[in-house]
C-alpha positions in Angstrom: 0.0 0.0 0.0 2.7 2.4 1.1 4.5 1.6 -2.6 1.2 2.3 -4.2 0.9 5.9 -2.1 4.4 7.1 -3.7 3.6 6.0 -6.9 0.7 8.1 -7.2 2.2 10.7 -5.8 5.3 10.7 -8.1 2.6 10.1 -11.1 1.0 13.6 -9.7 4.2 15.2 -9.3 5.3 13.9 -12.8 1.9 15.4 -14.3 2.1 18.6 -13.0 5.6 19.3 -13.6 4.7 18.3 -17.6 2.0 20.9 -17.3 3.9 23.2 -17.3 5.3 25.5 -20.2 9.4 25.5 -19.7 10.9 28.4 -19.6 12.8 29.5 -22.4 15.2 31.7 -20.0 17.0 28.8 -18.5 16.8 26.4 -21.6 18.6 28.5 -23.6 20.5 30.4 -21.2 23.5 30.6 -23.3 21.8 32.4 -26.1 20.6 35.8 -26.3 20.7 38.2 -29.6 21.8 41.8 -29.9 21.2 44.6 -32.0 19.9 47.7 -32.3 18.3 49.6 -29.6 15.5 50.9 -28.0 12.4 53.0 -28.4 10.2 55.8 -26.5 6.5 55.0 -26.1 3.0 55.9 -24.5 1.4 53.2 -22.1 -1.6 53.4 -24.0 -0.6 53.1 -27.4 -0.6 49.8 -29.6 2.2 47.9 -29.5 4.4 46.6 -32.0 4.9 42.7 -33.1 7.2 40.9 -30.9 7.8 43.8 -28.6 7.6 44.5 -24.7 6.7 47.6 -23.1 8.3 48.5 -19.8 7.6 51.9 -17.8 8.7 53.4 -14.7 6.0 53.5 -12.0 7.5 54.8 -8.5 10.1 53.5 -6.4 10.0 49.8 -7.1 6.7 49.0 -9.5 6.9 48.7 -13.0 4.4 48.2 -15.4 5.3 45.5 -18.2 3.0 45.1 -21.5 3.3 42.7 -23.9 0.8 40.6 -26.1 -2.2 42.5 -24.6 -1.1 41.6 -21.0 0.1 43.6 -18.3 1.7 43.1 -15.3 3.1 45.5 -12.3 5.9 44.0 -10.1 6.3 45.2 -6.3 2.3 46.6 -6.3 1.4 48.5 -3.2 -2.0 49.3 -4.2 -1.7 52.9 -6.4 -0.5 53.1 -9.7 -1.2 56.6 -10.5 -5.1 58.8 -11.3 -5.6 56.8 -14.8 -8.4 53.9 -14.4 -6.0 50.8 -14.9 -6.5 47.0 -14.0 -3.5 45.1 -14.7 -3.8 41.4 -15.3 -1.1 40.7 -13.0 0.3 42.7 -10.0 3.8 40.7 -7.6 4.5 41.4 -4.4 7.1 41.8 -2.1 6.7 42.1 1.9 10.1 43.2 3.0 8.8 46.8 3.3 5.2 48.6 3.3 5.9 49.8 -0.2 6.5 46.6 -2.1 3.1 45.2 -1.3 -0.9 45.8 -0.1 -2.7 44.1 2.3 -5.9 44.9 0.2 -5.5 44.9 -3.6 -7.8 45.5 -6.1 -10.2 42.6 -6.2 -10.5 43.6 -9.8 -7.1 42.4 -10.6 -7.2 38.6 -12.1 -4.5 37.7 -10.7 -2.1 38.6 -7.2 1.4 36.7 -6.7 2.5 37.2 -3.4 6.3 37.1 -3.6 6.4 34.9 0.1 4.6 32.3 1.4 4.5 30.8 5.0 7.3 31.9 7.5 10.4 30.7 6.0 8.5 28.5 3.0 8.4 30.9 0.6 6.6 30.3 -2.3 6.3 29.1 -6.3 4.4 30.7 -9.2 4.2 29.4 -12.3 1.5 31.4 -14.4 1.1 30.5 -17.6 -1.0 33.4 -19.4 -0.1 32.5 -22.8 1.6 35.7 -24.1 3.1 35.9 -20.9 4.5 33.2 -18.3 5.4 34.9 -14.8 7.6 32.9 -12.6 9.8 33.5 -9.2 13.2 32.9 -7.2 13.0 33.0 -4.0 15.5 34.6 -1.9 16.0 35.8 1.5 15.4 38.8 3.6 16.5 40.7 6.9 14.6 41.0 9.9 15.9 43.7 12.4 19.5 43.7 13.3 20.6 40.0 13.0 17.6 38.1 11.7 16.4 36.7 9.0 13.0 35.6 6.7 14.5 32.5 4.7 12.7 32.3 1.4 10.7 35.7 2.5 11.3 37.7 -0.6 11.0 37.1 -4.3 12.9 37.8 -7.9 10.0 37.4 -10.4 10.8 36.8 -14.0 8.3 37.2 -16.6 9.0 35.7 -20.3 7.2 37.5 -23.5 7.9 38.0 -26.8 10.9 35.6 -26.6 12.2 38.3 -23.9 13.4 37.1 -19.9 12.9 40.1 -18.0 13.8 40.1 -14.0 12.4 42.0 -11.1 14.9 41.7 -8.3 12.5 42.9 -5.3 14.0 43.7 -2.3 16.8 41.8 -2.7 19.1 41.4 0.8 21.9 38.9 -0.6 23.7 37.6 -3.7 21.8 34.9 -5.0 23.5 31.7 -4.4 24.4 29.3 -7.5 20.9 27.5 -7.9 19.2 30.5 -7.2 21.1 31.8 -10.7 20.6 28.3 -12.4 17.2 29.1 -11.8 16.9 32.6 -12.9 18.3 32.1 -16.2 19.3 33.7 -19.2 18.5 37.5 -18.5 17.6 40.2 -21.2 16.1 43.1 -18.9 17.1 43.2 -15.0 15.5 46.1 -12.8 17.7 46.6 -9.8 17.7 47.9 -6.4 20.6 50.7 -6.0 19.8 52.5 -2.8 22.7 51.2 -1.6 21.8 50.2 2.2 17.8 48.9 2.4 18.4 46.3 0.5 22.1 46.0 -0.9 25.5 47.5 -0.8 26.2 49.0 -4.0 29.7 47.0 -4.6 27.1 44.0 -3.5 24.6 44.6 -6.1 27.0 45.6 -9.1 28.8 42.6 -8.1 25.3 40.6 -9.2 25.0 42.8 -12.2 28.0 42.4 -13.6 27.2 38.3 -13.1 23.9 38.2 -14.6 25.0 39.9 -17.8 21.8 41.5 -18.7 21.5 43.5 -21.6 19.8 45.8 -19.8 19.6 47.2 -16.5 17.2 49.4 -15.2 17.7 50.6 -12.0 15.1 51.2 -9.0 14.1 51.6 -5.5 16.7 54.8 -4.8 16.2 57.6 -3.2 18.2 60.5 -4.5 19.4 61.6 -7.7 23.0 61.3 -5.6 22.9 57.8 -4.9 21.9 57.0 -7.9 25.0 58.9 -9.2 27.4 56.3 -7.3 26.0 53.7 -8.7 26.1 54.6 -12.2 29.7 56.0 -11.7 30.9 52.6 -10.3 29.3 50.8 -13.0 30.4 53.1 -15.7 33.6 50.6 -17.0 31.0 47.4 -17.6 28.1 48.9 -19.1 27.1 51.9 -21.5 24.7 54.2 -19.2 21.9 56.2 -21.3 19.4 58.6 -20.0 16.7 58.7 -22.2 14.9 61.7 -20.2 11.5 58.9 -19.9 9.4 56.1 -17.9 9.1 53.8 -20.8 10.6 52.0 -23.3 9.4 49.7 -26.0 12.2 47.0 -26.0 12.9 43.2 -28.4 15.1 40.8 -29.0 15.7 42.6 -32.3 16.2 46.2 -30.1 18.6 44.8 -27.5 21.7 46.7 -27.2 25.2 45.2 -28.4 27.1 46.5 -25.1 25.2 46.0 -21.9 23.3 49.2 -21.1 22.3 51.1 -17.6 19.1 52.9 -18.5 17.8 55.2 -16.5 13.8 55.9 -16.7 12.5 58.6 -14.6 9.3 57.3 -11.9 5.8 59.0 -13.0 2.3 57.5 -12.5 -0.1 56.5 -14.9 -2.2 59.5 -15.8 -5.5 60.4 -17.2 -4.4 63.0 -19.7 -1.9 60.3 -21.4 
């Protein structure tokens, strides 16, 4: 009987697992294109084929479109004064501003980047155009504690694209946390320097992952955002395109990896 139990259980495990789509980030993690470059764009307007549109909430949310989805990482309830449901919003709990207690019931679907107390949590979500996945990784509590598992690096894969969200990210991700992660096109990083990395820290996991583009988040001044990019200067090609979004594809992806720096602004009625 007890043979029986396991084998049903490995049968269940076996199904599920086939269920789901693989990602195309880690299968073909030694293989990403590059090209040309990048494109200004409107939230609102129509998209191009085989194209992803990212733009620049506040602080740590981002709005990604793609294949008439959209998604907002690190949601903490407001997006801006423009009537918007996204398909999709991910959370992080490290800090009030990463996540809601009550989010819009209206939204289809709410990832919660933690599970129970040191369990953390997997997401899978298969939405056709768009498949939104997570890493967990760790996070601080007070002085000398710690959440294992507590926060969350979601990647979401369209249009042939893997694009990261590191959250609140408190450590360098160990070597099966990167196995899992992937191949990495578009990275959005955390460079206050202190709340959630050290800036040699975080350029250290930059300059690992290799993305073609980094975006950079969750700072506080225009200064420390100025150390960063001056101690990242020698590996990447830093552009300041004066806007939130971008239109970015495989076909648009820099040749040198690029810093690019999208000034925060909400989504707006008048747009």
């Amino acid at each position: 009987m007890i043979r029986l139990i396991l084998a049903l259980l490995l049968l269940a495990t076996t199904a599920t697992a086939q269920e789901r789509r693989p990602s195309h980030c880690i299968a073909l993690a030694d293989s990403a294109p590059g090209l040309q470059y990048l494109h200004k764009a409107g939230y609102r307007d129509p998209l191009p084929d085989h194209t992803v549109r990212i733009r620049y909430v506040t602080h740590a949310s981002f709005l990604i479109q793609a294949g008439g989805l959209s998604a907002v990482t690190d949601y903490a309830g407001f997006l801006g004064s423009a009537p918007f449901t996204p398909d999709v919003v991910t959370m992080n709990h490290a800090h009030s501003t990463h996540f809601t207690t009550n989010p819009d019931p209206a939204v289809p679907h709410v990832l919660r980047g933690w599970g129970e107390f040191g369990e953390g949590v997997d997401h899978h979500l298969d939405l056709g155009a768009m498949l939104i996945r997570n890493v967990s990784t760790d996070i601080r509590l007070g002085s000398d504690g710690r959440e294992p598992a507590g926060n969350s690096i979601f990647v979401f894969e369209a249009e042939g694209l893997c694009i990261a969200h590191l959250g609140h990210l408190h450590h360098e991700p160990a070597e099966d946390q990167y196995a899992a992660l992937g191949r990495m096109d578009v990275v959005m990083a955390p460079v206050d320097g202190g709340y959630t990395m050290a800036l040699d820290s975080v350029m250290a996991v930059l300059r690992r992952m290799e993305a073609s583009i980094v975006i950079p988040m969750h700072w506080f001044t225009d200064a420390g955002l100025e150390r960063f990019l001056s101690g990242m200067e020698g590996s990447f090609a830093i552009e300041r395109p004066g806007t939130s979004e971008i239109e970015v594809s495989l076909r648009s992806l820099p040749e040198r990896p690029t810093i690019l720096v999208l000034r925060p602004a909400w989504l707006r009625t008048d747009e």
